[in-house]
Residue frames as a rotation matrix with the C-alpha (Angstrom) as fourth column:
UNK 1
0.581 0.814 0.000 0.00
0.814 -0.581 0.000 0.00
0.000 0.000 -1.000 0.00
UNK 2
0.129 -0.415 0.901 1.45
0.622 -0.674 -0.399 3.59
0.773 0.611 0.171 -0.87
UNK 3
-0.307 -0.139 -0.942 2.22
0.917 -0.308 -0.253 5.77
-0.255 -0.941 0.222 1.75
UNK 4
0.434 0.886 0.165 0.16
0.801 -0.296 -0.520 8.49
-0.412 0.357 -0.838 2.03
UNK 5
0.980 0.047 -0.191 0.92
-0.074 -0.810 -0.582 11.85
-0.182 0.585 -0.791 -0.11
UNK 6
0.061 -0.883 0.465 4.02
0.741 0.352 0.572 10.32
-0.669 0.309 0.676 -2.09
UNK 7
0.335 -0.084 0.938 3.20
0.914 -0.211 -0.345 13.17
0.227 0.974 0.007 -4.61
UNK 8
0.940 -0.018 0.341 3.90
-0.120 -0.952 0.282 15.85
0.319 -0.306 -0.897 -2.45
UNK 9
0.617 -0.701 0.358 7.00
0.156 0.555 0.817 13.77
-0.771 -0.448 0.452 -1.21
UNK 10
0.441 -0.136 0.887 7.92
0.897 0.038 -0.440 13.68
0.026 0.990 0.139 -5.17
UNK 11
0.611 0.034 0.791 7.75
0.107 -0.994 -0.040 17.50
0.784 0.109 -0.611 -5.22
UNK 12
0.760 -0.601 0.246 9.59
-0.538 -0.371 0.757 18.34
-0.364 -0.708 -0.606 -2.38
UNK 13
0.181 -0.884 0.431 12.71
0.408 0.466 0.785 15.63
-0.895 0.034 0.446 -3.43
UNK 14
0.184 -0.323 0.928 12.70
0.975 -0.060 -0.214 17.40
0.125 0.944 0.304 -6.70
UNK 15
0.700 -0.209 0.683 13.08
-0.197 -0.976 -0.098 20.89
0.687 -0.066 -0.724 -5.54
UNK 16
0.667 -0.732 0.138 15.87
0.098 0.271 0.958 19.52
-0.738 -0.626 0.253 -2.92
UNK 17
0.189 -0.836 0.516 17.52
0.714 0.478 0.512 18.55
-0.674 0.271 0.687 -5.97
UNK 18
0.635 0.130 0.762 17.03
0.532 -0.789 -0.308 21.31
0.561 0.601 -0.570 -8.17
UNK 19
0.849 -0.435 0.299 18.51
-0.525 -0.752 0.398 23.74
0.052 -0.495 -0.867 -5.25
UNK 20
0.383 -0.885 0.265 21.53
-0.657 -0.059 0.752 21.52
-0.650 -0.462 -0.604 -4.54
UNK 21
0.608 -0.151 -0.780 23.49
-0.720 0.310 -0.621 20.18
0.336 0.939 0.080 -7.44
UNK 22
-0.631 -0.772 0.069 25.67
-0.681 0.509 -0.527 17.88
0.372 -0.380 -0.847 -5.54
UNK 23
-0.524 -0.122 0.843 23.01
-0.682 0.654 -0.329 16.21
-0.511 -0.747 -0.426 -4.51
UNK 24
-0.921 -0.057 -0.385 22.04
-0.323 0.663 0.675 12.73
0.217 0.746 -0.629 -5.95
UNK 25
-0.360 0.906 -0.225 18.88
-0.512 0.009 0.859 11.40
0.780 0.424 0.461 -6.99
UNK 26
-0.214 -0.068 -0.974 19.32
0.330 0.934 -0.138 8.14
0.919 -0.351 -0.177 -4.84
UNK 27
-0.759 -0.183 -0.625 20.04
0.646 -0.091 -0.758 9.90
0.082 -0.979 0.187 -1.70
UNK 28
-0.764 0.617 0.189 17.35
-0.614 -0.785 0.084 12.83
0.200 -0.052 0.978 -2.56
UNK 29
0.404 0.809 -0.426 14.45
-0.159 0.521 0.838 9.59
0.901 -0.271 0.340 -2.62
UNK 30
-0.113 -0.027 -0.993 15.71
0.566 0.820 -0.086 8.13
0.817 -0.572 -0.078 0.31
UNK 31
-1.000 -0.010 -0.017 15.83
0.019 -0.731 -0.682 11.29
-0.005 -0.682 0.731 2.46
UNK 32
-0.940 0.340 -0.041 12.08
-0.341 -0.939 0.045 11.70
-0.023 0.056 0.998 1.25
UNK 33
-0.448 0.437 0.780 10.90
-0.436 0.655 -0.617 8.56
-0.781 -0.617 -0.102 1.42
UNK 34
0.497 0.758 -0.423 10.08
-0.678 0.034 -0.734 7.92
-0.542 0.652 0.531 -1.87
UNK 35
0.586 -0.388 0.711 11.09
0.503 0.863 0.056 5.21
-0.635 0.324 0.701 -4.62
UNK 36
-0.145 -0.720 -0.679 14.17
-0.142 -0.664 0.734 6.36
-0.979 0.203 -0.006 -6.61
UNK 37
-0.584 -0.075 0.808 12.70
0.774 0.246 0.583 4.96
-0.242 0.966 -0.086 -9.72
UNK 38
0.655 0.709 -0.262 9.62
0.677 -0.705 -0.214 7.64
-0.336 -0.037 -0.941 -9.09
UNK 39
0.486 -0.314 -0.816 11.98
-0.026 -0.938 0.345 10.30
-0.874 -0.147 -0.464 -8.55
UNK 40
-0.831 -0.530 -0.167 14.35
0.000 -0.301 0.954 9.68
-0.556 0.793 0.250 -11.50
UNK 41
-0.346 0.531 0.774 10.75
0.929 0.079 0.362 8.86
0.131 0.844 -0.520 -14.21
UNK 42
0.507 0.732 -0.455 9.43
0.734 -0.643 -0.217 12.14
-0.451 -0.224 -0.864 -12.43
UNK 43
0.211 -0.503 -0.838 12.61
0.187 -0.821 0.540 13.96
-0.959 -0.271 -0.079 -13.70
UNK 44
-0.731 -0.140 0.668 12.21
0.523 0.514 0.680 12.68
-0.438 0.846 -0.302 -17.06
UNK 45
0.208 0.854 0.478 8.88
0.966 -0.104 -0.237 13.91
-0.152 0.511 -0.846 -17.71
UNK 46
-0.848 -0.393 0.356 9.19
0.508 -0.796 0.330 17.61
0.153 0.461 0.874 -19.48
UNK 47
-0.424 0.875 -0.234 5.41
-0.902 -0.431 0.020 19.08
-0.083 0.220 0.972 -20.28
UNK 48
-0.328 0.837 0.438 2.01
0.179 0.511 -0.841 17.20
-0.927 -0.197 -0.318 -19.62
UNK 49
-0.952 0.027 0.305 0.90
0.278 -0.344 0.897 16.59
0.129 0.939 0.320 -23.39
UNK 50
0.289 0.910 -0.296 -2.78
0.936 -0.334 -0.111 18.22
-0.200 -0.245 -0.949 -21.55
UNK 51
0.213 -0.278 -0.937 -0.78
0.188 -0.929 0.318 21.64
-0.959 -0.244 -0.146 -21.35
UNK 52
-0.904 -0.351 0.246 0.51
0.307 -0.131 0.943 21.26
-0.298 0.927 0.226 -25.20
UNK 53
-0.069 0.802 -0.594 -1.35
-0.555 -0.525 -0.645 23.18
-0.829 0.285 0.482 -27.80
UNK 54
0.432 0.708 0.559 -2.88
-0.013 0.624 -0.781 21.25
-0.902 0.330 0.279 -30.45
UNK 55
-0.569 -0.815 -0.108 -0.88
0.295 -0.325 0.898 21.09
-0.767 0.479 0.426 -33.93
UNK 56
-0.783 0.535 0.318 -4.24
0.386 0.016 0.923 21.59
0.488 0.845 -0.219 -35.97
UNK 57
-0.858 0.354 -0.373 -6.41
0.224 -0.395 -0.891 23.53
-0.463 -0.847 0.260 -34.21
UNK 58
-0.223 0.900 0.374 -10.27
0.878 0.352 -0.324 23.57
-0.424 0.256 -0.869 -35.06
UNK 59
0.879 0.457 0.136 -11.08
0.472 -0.873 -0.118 27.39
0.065 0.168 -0.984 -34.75
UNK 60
0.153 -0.881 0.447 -8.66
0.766 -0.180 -0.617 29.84
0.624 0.437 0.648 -35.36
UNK 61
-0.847 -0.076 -0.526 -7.87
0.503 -0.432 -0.748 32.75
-0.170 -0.899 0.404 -32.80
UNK 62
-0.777 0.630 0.019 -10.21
-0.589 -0.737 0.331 35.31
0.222 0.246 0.943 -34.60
UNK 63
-0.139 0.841 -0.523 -12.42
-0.144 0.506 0.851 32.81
0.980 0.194 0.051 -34.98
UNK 64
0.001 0.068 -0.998 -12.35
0.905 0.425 0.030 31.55
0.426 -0.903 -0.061 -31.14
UNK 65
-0.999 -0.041 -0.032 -12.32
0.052 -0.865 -0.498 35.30
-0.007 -0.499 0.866 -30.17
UNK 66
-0.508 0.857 -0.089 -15.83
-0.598 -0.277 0.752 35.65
0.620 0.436 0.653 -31.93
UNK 67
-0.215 0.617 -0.757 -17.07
0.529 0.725 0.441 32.64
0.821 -0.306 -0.482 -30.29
UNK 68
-0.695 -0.137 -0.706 -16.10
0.699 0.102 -0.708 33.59
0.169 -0.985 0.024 -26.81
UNK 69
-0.871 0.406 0.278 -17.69
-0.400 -0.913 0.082 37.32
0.287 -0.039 0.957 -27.77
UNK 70
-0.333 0.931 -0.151 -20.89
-0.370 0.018 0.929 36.09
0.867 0.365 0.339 -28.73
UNK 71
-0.136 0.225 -0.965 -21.07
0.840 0.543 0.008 33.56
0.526 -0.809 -0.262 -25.46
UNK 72
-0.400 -0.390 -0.830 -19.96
0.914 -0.234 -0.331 35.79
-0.065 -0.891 0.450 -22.87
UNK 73
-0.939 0.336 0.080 -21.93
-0.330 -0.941 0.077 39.32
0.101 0.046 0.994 -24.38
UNK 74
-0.393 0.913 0.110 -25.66
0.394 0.275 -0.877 39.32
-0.831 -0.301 -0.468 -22.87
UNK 75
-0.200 0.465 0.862 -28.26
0.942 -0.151 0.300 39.89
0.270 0.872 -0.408 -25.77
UNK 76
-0.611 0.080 -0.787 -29.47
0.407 -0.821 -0.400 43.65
-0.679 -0.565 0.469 -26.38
């Protein structure tokens, strides 16, 4: 069973390492309690492909400006 909040654990051994270059992945999980395989796949990952923009977008900006207008003005 996981120990609870391993993701906040995660986060906190990756900003350890971030501030101190000398220290090592191995010893950053083990201080934090966390598996070193976590910590090294966690350092791997770059950008969530949720945060990427699309390479073919449906509506164009103009277009997706209009939309938003039309929504978001009340009729008059």
């Amino acid at each position: 069973m996981p120990k609870p909040n391993t993701e906040g654990r995660v986060l906190l051994a990756l900003d350890a390492l971030q501030e101190d270059p000398e220290l090592r992945a191995r010893r950053a999980a083990e201080m934090y309690q966390v598996h070193s395989r976590t910590l090294q796949r966690c350092r791997k990952v770059t950008r969530s492909q949720r945060i990427w923009a699309p390479k073919q977008p449906k509506l164009s900006d103009l277009e997706e400006d209009i939309l938003v207008w039309f929504i978001l003005t009340p009729d008059s």
